[in-house]
C-alpha positions as CSV (number, residue, x, y, z in Angstrom):
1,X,7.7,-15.4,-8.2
2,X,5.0,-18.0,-6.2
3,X,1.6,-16.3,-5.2
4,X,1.5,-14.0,-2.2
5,X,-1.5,-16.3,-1.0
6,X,-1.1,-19.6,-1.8
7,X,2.5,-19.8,-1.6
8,X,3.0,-23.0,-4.2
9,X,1.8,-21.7,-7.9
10,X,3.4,-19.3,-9.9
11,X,2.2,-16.1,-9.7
12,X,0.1,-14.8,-13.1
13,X,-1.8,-11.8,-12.1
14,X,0.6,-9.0,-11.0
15,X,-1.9,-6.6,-8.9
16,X,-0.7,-3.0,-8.4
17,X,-2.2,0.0,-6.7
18,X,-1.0,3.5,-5.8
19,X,-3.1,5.1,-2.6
20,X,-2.2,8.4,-1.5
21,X,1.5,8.1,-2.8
22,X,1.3,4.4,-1.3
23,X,2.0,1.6,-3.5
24,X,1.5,-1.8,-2.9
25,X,1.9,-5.0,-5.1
26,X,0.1,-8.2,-4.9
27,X,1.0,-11.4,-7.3
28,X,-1.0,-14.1,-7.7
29,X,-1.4,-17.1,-9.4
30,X,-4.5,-17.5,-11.6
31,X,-6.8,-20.0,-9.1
32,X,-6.3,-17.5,-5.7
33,X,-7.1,-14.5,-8.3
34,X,-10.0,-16.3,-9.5
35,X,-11.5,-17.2,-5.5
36,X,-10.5,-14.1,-4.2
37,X,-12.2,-12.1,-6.8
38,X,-15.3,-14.0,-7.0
39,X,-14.6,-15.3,-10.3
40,X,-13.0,-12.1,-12.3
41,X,-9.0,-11.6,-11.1
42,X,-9.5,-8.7,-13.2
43,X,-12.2,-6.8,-10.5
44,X,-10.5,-7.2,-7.2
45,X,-11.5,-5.0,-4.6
46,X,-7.9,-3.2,-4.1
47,X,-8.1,-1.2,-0.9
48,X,-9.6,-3.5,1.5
49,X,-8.3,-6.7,-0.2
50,X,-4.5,-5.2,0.0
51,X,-5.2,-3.9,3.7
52,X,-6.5,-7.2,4.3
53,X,-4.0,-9.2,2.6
54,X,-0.9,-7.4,3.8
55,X,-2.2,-7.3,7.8
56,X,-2.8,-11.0,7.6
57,X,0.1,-12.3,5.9
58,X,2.3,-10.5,8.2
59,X,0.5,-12.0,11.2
60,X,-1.4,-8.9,12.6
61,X,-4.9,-10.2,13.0
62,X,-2.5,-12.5,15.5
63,X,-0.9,-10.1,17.1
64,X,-1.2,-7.0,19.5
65,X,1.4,-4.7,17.1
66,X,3.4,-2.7,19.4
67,X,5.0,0.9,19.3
68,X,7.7,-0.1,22.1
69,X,9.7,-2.0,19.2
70,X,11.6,0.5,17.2
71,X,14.3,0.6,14.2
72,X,17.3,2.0,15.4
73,X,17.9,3.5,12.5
74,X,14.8,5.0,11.0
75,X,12.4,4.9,13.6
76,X,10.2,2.3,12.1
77,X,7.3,0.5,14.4
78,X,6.4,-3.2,14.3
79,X,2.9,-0.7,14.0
80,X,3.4,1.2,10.8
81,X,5.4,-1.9,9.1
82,X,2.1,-3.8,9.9
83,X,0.1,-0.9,8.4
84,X,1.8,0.2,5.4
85,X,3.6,-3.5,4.6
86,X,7.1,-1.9,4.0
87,X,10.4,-1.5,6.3
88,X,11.8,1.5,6.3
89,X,15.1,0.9,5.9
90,X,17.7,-2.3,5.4
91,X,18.2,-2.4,9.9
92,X,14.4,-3.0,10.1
93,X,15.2,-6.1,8.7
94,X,17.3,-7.3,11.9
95,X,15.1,-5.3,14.1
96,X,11.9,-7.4,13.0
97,X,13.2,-10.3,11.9
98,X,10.7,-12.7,14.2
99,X,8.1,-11.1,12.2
100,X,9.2,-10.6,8.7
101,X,10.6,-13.6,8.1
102,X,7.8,-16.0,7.6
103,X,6.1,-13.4,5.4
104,X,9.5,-13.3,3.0
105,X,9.3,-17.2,3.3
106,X,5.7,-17.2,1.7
107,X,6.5,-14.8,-0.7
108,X,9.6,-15.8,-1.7
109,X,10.2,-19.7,-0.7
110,X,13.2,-19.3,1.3
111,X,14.0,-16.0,3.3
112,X,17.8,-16.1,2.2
113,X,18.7,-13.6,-0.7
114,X,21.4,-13.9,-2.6
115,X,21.0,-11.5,-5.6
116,X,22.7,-11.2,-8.7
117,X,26.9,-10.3,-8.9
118,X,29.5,-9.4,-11.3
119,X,31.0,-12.4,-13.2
120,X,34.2,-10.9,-12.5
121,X,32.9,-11.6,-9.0
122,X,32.0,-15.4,-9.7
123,X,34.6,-16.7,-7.7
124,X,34.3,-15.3,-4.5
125,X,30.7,-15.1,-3.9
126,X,30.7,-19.0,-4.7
127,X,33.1,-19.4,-1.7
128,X,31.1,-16.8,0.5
129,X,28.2,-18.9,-0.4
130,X,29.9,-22.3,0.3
131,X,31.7,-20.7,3.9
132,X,27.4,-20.2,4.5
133,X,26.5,-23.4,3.6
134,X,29.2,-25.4,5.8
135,X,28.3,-23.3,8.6
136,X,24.4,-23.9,8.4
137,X,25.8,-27.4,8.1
138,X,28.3,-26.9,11.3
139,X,24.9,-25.4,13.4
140,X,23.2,-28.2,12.6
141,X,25.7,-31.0,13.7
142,X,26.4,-29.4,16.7
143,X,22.5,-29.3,17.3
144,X,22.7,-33.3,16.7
145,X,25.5,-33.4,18.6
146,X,27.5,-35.2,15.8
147,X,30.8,-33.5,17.3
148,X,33.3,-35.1,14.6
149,X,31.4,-33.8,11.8
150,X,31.2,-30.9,13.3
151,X,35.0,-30.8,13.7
152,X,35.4,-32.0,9.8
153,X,33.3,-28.8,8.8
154,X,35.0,-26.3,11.4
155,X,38.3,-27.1,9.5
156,X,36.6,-26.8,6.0
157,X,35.3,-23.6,7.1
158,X,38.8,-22.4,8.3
159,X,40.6,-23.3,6.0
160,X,38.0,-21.1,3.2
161,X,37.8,-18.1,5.4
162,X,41.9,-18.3,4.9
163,X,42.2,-18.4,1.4
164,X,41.2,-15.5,-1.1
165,X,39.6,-16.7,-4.5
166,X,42.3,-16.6,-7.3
């Protein structure tokens, strides 16, 4: 997992803290521990460093959070994501996606998960993955306007979607 702050080193210090039932996590690698902690990664100030760290990384000191926004599902505002640093359920993801996505870049290096399956499943989640591929591929020769590739992969892409994995 890279650090929560600096985005490039590993993370080595796994920061954990439970506040009124709310727990939050904070990884870091052993340099951002070290400056943000004045020296000790083991005597971080936890409440306002998390509220800090959490409000910042998902952009609130740059923007006006809003109540209007709302999950359709659970009710979740772009507010109390902001506030607690948690979604409340798996729409909030769609929902908020011009906001949580550059924080699940910096956390994660890419903002595309694609989790762990069954080998039995092998197969078919490598063509799933390949039909996403050829159409990130297929959006961006169309942006290019390279209209003959983009024809090449429309086919491949067809031609996956028909077939089932043996």
């Amino acid at each position: 997992m890279l650090c929560q702050n600096c985005g490039n080193n590993e993370a080595e210090y796994h920061y954990k803290t439970n506040i009124n039932g709310e727990v939050r996590q904070l990884h870091l690698c052993k340099e951002c521990a070290a400056k943000l902690s004045g020296g000790s990664p083991l005597k971080l100030p936890q409440v306002n460093f998390f509220n800090a760290f959490f409000t910042d990384l998902l952009g609130a000191s740059r923007r006006n959070p809003s109540d209007s926004r709302q999950c359709p599902l659970c009710g979740a505002t772009e507010r109390s994501i902001l506030s607690t640093g948690k979604v409340g359920c798996f729409q909030c993801y769609d929902t908020f996606c011009d906001m949580l996505t550059p924080f699940i870049k910096k956390i994660h290096g890419n903002a595309i998960h694609q989790g762990k399956a069954p080998s039995s499943a092998g197969p078919e989640i490598k063509r799933l993955r390949e039909i996403e591929s050829l159409k990130r591929e297929l959006d961006s020769a169309v942006k290019t306007e390279d209209f003959e590739r983009a024809v090449i992969l429309r086919d491949k892409i067809r031609e996956l979607e028909g077939s089932e994995a043996v």
